[in-house]
C-alpha positions in Angstrom: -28.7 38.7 -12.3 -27.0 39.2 -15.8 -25.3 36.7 -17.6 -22.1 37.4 -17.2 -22.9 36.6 -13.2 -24.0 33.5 -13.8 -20.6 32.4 -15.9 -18.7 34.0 -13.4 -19.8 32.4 -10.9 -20.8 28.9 -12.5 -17.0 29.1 -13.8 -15.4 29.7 -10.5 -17.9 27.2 -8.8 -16.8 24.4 -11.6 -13.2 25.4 -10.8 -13.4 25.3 -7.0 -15.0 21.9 -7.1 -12.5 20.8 -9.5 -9.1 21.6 -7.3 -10.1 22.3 -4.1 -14.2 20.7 -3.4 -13.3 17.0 -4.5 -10.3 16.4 -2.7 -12.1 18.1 0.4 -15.0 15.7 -0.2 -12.5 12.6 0.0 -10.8 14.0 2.8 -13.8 14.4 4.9 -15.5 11.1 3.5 -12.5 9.3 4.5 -12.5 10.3 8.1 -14.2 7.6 9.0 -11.1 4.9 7.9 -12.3 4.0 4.8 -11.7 0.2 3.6 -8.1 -0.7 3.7 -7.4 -3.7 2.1 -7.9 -6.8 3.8 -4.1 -8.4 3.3 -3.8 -12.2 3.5 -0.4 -13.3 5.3 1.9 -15.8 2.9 -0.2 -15.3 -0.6 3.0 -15.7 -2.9 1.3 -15.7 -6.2 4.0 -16.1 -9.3 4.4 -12.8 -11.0 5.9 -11.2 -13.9 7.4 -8.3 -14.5 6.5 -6.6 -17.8 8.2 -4.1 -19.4 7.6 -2.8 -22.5 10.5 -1.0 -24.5 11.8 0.5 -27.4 15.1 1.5 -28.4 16.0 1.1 -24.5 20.0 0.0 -24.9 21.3 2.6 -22.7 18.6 1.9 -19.2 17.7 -1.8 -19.9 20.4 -3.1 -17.9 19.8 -1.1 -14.9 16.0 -1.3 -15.3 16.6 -5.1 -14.9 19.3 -5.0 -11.9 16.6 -3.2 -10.5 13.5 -5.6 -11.0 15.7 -8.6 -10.1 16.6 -7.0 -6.8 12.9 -7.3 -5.7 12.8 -9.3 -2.1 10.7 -11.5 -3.2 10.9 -15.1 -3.7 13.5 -15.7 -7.2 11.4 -19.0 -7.8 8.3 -17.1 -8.5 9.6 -14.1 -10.3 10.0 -13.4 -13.7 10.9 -10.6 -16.1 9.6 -10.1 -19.8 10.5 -7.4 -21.5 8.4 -7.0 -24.9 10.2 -4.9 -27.6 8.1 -2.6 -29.6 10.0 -2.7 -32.9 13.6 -1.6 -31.2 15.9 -1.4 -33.6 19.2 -0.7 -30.9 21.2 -2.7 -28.9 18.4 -3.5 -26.6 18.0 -7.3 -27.5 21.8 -8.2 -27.0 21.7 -6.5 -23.0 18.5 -8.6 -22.2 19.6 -11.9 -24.0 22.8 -11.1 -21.4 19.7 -12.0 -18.4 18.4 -15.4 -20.0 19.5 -17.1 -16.9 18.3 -14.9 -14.9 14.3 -15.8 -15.8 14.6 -12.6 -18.2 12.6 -13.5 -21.5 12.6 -11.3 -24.7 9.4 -10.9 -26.7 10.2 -8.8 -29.9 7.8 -7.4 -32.2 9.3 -6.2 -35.2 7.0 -3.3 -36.1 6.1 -0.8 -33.8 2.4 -0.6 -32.7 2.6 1.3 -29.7 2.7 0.1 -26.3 -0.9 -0.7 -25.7 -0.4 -3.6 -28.3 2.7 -4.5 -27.1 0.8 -4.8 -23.3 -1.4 -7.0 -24.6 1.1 -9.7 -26.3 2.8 -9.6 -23.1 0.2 -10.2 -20.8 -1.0 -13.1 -23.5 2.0 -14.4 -23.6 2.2 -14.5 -19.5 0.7 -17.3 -17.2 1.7 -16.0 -13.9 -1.0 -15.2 -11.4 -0.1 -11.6 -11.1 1.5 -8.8 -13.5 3.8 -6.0 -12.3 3.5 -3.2 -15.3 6.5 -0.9 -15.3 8.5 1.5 -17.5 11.9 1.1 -18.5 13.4 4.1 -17.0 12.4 4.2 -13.4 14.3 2.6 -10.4 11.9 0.4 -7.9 12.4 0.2 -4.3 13.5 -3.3 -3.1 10.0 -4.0 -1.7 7.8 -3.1 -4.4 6.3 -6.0 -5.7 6.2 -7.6 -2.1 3.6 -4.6 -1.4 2.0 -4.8 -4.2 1.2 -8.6 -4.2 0.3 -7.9 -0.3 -2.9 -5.6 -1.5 -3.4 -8.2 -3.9 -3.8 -10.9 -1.4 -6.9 -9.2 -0.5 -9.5 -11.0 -2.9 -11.7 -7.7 -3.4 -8.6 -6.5 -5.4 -7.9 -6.4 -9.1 -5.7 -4.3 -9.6 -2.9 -1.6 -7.5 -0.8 1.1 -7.9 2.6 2.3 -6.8 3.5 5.6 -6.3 6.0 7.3 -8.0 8.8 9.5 -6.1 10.6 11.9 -7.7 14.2 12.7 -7.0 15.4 16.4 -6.4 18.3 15.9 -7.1 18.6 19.0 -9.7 14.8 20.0 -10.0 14.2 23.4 -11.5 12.1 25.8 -10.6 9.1 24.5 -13.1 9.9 21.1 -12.2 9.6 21.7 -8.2 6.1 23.6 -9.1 5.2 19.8 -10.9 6.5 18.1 -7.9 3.6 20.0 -6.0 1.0 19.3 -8.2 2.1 15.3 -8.1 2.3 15.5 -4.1 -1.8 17.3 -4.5 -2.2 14.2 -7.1 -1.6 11.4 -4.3 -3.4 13.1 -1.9 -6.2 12.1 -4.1 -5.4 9.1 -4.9 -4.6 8.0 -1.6 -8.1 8.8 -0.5 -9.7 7.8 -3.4 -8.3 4.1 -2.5 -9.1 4.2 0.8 -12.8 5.1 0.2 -12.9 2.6 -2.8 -11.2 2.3 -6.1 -8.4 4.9 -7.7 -9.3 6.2 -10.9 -6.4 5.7 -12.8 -2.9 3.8 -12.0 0.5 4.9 -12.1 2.1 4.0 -15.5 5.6 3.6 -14.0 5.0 1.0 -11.7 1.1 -0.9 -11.3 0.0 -4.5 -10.8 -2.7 -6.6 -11.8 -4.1 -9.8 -11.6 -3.8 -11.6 -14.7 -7.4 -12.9 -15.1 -8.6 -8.9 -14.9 -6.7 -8.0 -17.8 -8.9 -7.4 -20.8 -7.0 -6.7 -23.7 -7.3 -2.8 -24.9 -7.6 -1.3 -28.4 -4.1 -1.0 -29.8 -4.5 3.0 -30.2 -4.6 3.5 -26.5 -2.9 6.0 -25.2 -3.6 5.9 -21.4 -3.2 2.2 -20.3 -2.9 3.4 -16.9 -6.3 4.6 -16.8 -8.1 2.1 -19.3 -6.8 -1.0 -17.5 -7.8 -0.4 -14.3 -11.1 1.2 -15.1 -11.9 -2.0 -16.6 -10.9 -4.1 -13.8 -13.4 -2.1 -12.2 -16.4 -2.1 -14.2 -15.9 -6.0 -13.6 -16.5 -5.4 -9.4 -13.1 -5.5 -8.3 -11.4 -2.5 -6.7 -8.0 -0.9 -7.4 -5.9 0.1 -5.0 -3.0 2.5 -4.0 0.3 1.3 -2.0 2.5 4.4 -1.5 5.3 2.0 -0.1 5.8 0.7 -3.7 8.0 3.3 -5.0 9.1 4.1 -8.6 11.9 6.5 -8.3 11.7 9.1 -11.2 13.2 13.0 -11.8 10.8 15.8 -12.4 10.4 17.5 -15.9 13.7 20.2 -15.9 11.6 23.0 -17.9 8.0 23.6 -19.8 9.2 21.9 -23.0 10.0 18.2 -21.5 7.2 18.6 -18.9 4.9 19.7 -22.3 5.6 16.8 -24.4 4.4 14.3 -21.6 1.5 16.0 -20.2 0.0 16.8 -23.4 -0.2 13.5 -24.8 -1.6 12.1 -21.5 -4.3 15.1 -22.0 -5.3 14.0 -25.0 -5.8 10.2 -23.8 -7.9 11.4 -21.2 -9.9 12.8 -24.3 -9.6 9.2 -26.6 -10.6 7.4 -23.1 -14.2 8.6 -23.8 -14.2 7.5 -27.6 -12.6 4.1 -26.8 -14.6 3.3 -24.0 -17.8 5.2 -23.9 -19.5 3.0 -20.9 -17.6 4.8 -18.7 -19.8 7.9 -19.1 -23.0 5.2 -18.1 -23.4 6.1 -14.2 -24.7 2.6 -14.3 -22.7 1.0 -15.6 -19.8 2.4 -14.4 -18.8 1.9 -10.7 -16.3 5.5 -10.2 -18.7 7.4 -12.6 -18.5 10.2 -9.9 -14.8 9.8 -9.6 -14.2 9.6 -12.9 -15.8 13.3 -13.6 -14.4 14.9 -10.8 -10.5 13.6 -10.9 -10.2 13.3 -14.5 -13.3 15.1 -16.8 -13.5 18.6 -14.9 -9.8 18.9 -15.6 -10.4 19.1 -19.2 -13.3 21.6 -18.9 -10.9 23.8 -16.5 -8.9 25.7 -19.1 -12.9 26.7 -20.2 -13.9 27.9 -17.1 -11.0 29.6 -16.4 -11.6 31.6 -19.9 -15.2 31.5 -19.2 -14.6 33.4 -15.5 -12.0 36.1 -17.2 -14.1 36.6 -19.7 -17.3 37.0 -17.6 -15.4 39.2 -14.4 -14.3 41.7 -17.5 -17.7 42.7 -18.2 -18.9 42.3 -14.4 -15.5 44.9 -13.8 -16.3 47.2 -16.4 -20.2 47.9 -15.1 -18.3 50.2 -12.5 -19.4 47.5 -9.7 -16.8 48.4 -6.5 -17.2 44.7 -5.9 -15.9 43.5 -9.1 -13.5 46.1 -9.6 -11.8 45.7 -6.6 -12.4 41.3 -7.7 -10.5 41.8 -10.9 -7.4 43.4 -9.6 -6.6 39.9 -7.8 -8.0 38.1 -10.3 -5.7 39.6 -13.1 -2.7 39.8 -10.3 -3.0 35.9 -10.0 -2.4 35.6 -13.5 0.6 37.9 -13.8 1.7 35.6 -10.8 1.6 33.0 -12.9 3.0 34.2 -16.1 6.2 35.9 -13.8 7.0 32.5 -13.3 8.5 32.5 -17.0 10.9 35.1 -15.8 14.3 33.2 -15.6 15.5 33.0 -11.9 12.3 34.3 -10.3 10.6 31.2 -9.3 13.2 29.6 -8.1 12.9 32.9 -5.4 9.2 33.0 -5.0 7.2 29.4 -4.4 3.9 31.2 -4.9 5.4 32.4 -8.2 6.7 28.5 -9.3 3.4 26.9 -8.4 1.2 29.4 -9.9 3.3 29.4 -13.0 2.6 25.6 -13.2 -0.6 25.8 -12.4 -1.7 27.9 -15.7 1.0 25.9 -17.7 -0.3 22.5 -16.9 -3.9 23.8 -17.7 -2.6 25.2 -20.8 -1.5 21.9 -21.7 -4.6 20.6 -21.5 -6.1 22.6 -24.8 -2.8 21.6 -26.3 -3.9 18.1 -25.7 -7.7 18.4 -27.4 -5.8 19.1 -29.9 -3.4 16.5 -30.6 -6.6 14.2 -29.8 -8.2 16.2 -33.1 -5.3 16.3 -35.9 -2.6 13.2 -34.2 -3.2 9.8 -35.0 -0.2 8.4 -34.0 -0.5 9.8 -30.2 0.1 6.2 -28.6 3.8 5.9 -30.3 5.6 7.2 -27.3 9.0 8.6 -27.9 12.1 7.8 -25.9 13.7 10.4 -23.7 15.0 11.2 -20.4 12.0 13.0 -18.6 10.0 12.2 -16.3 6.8 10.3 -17.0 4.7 12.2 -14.9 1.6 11.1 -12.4 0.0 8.5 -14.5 1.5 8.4 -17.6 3.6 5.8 -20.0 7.3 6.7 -21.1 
């Protein structure tokens, strides 16, 4: 056996595990029925509703309509929304809620959000902490189901899922759909078996005595919250019934500017925290590899395998000649996809187009981890925020 057999196959092995092994390990794991959380009728812990924001005039208002429609008791809800150096009208809409248990927190220079997290959550003394974005739209009974997983005293932490609306999703954004819907499979079933990896950004709770304050350069909150409220024994779980209604990335360029910078806090999640790469110290160490690491080696394997076949091909082996036609006519799938019109035709087309854009995105984000310091001031726009990502 040559070397370019074993990268061949090494690389398609690494890939296969990657998208395809793991979430058929969790499925068949889970077959069994898992541990469900252990919900505690009537637990009505006070909670408050954090948002973080800046330069959110234009959604505040509804954003707040939508957190103060919750069905859950009015005594024991509140709303803080902390201002990371907004310098718009945002401050006049929410003063407009003071009687409505709304409170303001401003910061006056802008830090990021991960700073801006942790004056909130200081400056909380609810029980439990609902994290949410400013642009997304809850459903009525999401904090009632995510308090209910709380009640369960083996939990520190749960997410919500976020929907998308399809309202007007392109082609692109229907191929991101898909890989969200393959997202929550695993995510699902990593919850059931134990503890997700990582939250969703749009819409998480927390109890507050598991918060640990994070460095103020973090990018990924959504990952380095929970992950800490795991390595202190408690699990995190997943409640699909609390929703956080979002729309899908319209083309390559909205969907890039998102998913690269969560990339490349998957990256500064290793530098920040480097005890999560101790197998003993950290609880999801296997988890944590498979759903999140691999993904950043995949872009390298799938150069690696190319790279490796092309040699194999060109050795006038049947085998891998005949093994490089479809593995070349997967990628021309792929890059048809950037042909206007076409994906919205072909759904093999759309999803395979995604598939090597989103893993193209994640070189793009070991780089902006390299040469961009200021990765964790997020900018405001109308896109989507993505599986498990901030705004």
């Amino acid at each position: 056996m040559t070397w370019a057999h074993v990268v061949f196959w090494s690389a398609l092995a690494l890939l296969f595990y990657t998208y395809a092994g793991y979430p058929i390990l969790l499925a068949l794991r889970a077959r069994g029925g898992g541990r469900p959380p252990q919900r505690r009728e009537g637990w009505l812990p006070t909670v408050t509703v954090l948002v973080v924001v800046h330069n959110e005039a234009a959604r505040i208002a509804a954003k707040l309509d939508s957190c103060l429609a919750q069905d859950y008791p009015r005594d024991r809800l509140r709303v803080l929304v902390v201002s990371d150096g907004s310098t718009d009208a945002t401050a006049e809409v929410v003063a407009g809620y003071a009687s409505r248990n709304v409170r303001w927190l401003p910061c006056a220079q802008r830090r990021g959000k991960a700073a801006c997290l942790n004056d909130g959550v200081a400056a909380c003394e609810d029980e439990v902490i609902v994290f949410t974005d400013a642009r997304q739209r809850l459903s009525t009974d999401a904090v009632s189901r995510l308090v209910a997983v709380l009640s369960d005293p083996a939990f520190g932490a749960v997410s919500g899922e976020l929907v998308f609306v399809k309202d007007e999703a392109s082609a692109f954004g229907e191929g991101v759909d898909a890989y969200w819907r393959y997202e929550k499979f695993i995510r699902r079933h990593e919850a059931l078996l134990g503890s997700v990896v990582g939250v969703t950004g749009a819409l998480y709770a927390l109890r507050r005595d598991c918060f640990r304050p994070i460095p103020p350069q973090t990018i990924l909150d959504d990952v380095a919250i929970p992950m800490q409220v795991v390595m202190q024994g408690r699990r995190v779980g997943f409640e699909p019934g609390a929703i956080a209604f979002d729309r899908p990335a319209r083309d390559v360029g909205q969907e890039r500017a998102r998913k690269v910078r969560t990339l490349a806090g998957n990256f500064q999640l290793l530098q920040l925290f480097p005890a999560l790469l101790l197998p003993w110290r950290n609880p999801l160490f296997g988890a944590l590899v498979s759903h999140k690491l691999l993904r950043l080696l995949a872009p390298w394997a799938m150069l690696a395998a190319l790279l490796a076949h092309a040699v194999l091909a060109w050795s006038g082996s049947p085998f891998f000649m005949a093994l490089w036609v479809l593995h070349v006519g997967a990628y021309v799938l792929g890059l048809l996809g950037a042909v206007p019109g076409l994906g919205d035709r072909v759904k093999l087309v759309r999803i395979a187009h995604a598939f090597l854009v989103l893993n193209w995105f994640a070189v793009l984000g070991l780089r902006e981890f390299l040469v961009n310091r200021q990765a964790h001031l997020w900018k405001v726009n109308t896109i989507s925020a993505g599986p498990g990502s901030t705004s």
